[in-house]
N, C-alpha and C positions, 0 to 999 in steps of 0.2 A: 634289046635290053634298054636301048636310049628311049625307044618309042614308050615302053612302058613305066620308065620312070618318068617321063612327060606328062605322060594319064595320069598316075598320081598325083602329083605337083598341082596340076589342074583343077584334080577334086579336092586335094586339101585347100586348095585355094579359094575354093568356091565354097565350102564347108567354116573356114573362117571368116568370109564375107556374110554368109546367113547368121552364126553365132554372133558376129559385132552389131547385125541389125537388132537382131533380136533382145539383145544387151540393151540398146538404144531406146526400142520400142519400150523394156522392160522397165529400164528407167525413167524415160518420158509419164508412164503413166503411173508408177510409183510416185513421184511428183504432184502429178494431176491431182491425185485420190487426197496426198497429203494436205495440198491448198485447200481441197473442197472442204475436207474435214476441218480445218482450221478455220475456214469460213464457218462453214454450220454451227462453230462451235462460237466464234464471235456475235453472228445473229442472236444466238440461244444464250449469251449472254447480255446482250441489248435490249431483248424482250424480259429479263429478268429484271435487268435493274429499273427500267419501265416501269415493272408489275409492281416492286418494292416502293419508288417513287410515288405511286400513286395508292399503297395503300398504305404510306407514311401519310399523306395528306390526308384523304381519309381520318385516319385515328386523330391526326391533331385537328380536325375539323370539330369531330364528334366531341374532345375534350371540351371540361367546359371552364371556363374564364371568367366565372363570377358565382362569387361565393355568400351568401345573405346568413345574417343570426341575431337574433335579439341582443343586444347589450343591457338594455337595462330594465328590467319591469317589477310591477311592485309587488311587493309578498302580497299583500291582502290591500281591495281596494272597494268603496261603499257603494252603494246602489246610487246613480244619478251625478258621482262624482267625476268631477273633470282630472283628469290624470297624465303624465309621459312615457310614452316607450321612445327608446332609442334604439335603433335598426343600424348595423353595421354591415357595408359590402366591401368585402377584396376582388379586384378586379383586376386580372392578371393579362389586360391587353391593353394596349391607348390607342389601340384600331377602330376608335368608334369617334360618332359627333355628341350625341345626345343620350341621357338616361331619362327613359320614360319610368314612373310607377303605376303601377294598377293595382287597387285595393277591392279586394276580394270578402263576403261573406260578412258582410256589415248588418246585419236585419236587428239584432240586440246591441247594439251600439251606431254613436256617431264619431266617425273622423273627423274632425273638425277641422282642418288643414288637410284634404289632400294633395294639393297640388304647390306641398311644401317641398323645396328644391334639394337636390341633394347635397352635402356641404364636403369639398377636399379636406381631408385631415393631413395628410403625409405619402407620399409614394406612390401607392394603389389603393388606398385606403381612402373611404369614403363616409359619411354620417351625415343620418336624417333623422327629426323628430318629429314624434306625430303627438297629437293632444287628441284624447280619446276620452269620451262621455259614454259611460253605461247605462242601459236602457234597462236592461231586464238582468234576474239574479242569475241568470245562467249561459251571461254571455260569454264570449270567448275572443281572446285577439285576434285581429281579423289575419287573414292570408294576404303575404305583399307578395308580386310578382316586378323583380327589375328586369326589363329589355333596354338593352344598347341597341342603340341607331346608327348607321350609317347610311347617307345617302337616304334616309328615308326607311331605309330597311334595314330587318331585325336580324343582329349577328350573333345575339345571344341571350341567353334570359335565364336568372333562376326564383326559384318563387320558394317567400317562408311558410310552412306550414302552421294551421293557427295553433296557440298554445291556449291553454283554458285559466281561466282566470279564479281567485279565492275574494266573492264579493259578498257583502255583510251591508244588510238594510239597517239602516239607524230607525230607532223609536223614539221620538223626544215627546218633549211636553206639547200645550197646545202654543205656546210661546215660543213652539222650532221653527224658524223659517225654510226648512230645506235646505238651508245653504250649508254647503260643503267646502271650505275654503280655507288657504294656508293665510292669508290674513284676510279681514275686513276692519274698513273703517267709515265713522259717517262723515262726510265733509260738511255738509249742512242739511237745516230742517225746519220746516215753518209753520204754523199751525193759526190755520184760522179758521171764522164760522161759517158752516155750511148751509144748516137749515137752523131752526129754533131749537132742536134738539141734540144734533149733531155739529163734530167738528170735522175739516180735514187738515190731515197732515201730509204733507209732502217731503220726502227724503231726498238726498244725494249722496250714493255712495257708491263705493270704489271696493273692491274685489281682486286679490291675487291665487290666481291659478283654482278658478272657483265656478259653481253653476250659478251665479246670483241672480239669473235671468228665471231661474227657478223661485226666487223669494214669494211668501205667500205664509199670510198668519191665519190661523183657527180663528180666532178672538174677537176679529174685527167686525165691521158689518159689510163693509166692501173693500175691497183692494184690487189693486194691479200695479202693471209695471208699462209705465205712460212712454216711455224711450229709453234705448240704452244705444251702449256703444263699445266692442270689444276690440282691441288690439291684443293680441293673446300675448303674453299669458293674462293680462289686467283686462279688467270687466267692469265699466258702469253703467248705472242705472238710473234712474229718477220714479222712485214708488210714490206711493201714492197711497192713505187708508181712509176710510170714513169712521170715524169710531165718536163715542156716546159724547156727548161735552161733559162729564162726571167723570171722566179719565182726564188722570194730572199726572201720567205719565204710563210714557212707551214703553214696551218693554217686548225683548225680543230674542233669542238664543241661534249662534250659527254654531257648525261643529271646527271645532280648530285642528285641522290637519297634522300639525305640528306637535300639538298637545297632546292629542287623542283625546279633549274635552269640549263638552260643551261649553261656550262663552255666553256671558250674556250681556247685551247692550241695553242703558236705560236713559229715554230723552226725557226732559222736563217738557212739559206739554203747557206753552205758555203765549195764548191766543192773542195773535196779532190785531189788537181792535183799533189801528190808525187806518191798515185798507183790508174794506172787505175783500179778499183776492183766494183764488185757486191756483195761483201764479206765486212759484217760489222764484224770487230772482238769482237765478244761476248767473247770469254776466255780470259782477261787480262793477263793472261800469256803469249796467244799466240803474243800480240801485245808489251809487255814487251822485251822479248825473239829478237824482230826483233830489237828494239830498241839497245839492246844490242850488236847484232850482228855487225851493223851496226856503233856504237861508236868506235867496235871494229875494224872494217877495216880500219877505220880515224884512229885510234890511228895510228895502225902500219905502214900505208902511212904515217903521220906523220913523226915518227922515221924515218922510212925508208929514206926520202926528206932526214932531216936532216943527215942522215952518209953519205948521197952521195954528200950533198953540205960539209960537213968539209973534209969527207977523198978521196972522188971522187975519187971511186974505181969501179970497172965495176962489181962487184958480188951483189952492191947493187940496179944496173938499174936491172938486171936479175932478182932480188927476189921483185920489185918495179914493171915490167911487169907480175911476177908472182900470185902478189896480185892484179893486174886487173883482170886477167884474170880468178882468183878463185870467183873474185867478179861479173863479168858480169855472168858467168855458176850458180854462184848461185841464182842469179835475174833474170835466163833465158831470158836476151837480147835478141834481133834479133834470137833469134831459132824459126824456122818452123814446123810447124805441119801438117800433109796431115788427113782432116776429112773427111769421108765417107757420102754419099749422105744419108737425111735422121736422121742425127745426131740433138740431142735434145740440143739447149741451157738454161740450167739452170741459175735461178737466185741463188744459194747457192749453195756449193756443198755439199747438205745432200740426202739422199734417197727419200724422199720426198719434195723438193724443186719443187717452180713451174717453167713448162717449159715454155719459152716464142718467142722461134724461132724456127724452127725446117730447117734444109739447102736442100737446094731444088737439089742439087747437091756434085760430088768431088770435092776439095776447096782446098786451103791452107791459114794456117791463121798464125797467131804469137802466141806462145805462151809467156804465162807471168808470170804462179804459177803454182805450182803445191800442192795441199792436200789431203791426204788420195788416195783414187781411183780416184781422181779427177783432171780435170786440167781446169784452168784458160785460157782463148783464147779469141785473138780479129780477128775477120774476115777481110775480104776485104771493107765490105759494114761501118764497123766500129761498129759494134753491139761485146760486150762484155761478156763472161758469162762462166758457166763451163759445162765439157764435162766427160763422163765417160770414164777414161783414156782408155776403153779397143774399143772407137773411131775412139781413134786418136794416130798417127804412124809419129814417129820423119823419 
């Protein structure tokens, strides 16, 4: 009886030792499986928020940070007129160096500033203005494209689509000069003889927000536009007509921007016969200066008369002849000039002066000024103008 309750005690013993292993083993790997799964599920959230990460960046990559619109353009604008848009950009980053513009689609019109800068207004906001001349009745606002720079490279870009325009040809008389302008005025004008039959006239006028560089009358027998110079929105110019010596006066129409009328300007046409010249003197000094000069040789003929009428001595006919003859050499009187076949007559003597004769042969003429590399000459046939001193040969 002892021997067999010994055997059992033995298997039970050996039967609770396998069940606590088993418990152990069961637990152990219940654990294991839970860590792993806890893991898998940590990676599988690291690859997620990864995957989100980068297609946050993505999207805000792709958004765009610059926004373009026309501000301001004109209801109806004429054929050939100079005019403004104003262009507004928001730009919703200050991750850049540099704003480039690129003007697109210009073939019926000209920009005339492109490389006009863009202007800060406030915050992200931006304004640029362009001055636009129309070419043709059916042009259109050109296309802008802005890129931002950094480093050299493009972070971003939006571009305005072109908007179409409401353009209206003016018809005027033969007295329209083409000009289109919010004002004009003449500042001066000179008129002297050209040949036996004709006069010319010379203008100097000034232009706001206008094509004046366009000026050009029916009427006349020649004209042009001898130099200009624009600082926009203002436009000068120095014209120039040939017209009949039986016109006693100018007359001329621009269209007034402001008005919606035609103007019309009228000069008195009143021939300068102290110098024969094609030379309007633009530098008041330069015409001051002759002014001067010239008081000055009366004065001293003057005196001069007088010592030789009280003291009628013979040093003062000698210094009396002397001051003619300082005075004809400097008015270059009666001096001759031999011009070579081929030689350009200018109307101004600037570098780009227009030429208006050209001598068909070797010649002699008169000269009568001389400025800078230039000289002043009247031909045989009576035509007057200047010559590039290196011509003509005393």
């Amino acid at each position: 009886m002892s021997f067999l309750l010994t055997r059992l005690f033995v298997i039970f013993s050996l039967i609770s030792c396998l069940s606590a292993e088993d418990i152990f083993i069961s637990v152990y790997q219940d654990a294991n499986e839970t860590n792993l799964t806890n893991s898998l599920t940590s990676n599988s959230n690291e690859e997620s928020n990864k995957t989100n990460v980068k297609r946050d960046t993505a999207r805000l990559k792709n958004q765009k940070s610059i926004f373009l619109s026309f501000e301001e353009i004109p209801k109806r604008v004429y054929l050939h007129e100079i005019f403004t848009i104003k262009v507004k950009a928001i730009i919703a980053t200050t991750e850049f160096e540099e704003l480039k513009t690129v003007i697109k689609d210009t073939s019926n019109l000209d920009v005339l500033n492109k490389q006009s800068n863009w202007k800060w207004y406030s915050d992200n906001i931006f304004y640029n203005t362009y001055y636009i001349k129309t070419k043709e009745i059916n042009a259109s606002l050109p296309a802008i494209e802005l890129i931002a720079l950094e480093n050299g490279k493009k972070i971003d870009s939006a571009t305005l689509n072109p908007e179409p325009l409401n353009i209206i040809k003016l018809n005027g008389t033969k007295y329209f000069s083409g000009v289109i302008a919010e004002s004009l005025k003449v500042l001066k004008h000179k008129t002297t003889q050209f040949d036996d039959q004709n006069n010319i006239i010379v203008i100097e006028m000034e232009a706001f927000l206008s094509n004046l560089k366009d000026f050009k009358l029916k009427w006349v027998i020649k004209d042009g536009i001898d130099s200009s110079k624009t600082i926009l929105p203002k436009t000068q110019i120095y014209y120039y007509a040939i017209i009949p010596n039986y016109i006693k006066k100018f007359d001329f129409t621009y269209f007034n921007k402001k008005t919606n009328k035609f103007k019309k300007i009228s000069l008195p046409i009143v021939v300068d016969n102290e110098e024969i010249s094609t030379q309007i003197d633009l530098n008041p000094a330069h015409s001051s200066l002759k002014v001067y000069k010239n008081i000055l040789y009366a004065l001293v003929a003057v005196i001069l008369l007088l010592l030789l009428i009280k003291r009628r001595k013979i040093i003062y006919i000698i210094m009396l002849l002397l001051l003619i003859a300082l005075f004809i050499d400097d008015k270059n009187i009666f001096k001759s000039i031999k011009i070579e076949q081929g030689t350009n007559l200018q109307i101004l003597p600037t570098p780009k002066s227009t030429i208006f004769y050209k001598t068909d042969r070797t010649l002699y003429a008169t000269k009568l000024d001389e400025r800078g590399n230039y000289i002043k000459v009247m031909l045989p046939n009576g035509k007057i103008g200047w010559i590039k001193e290196t011509n003509g040969k005393d």
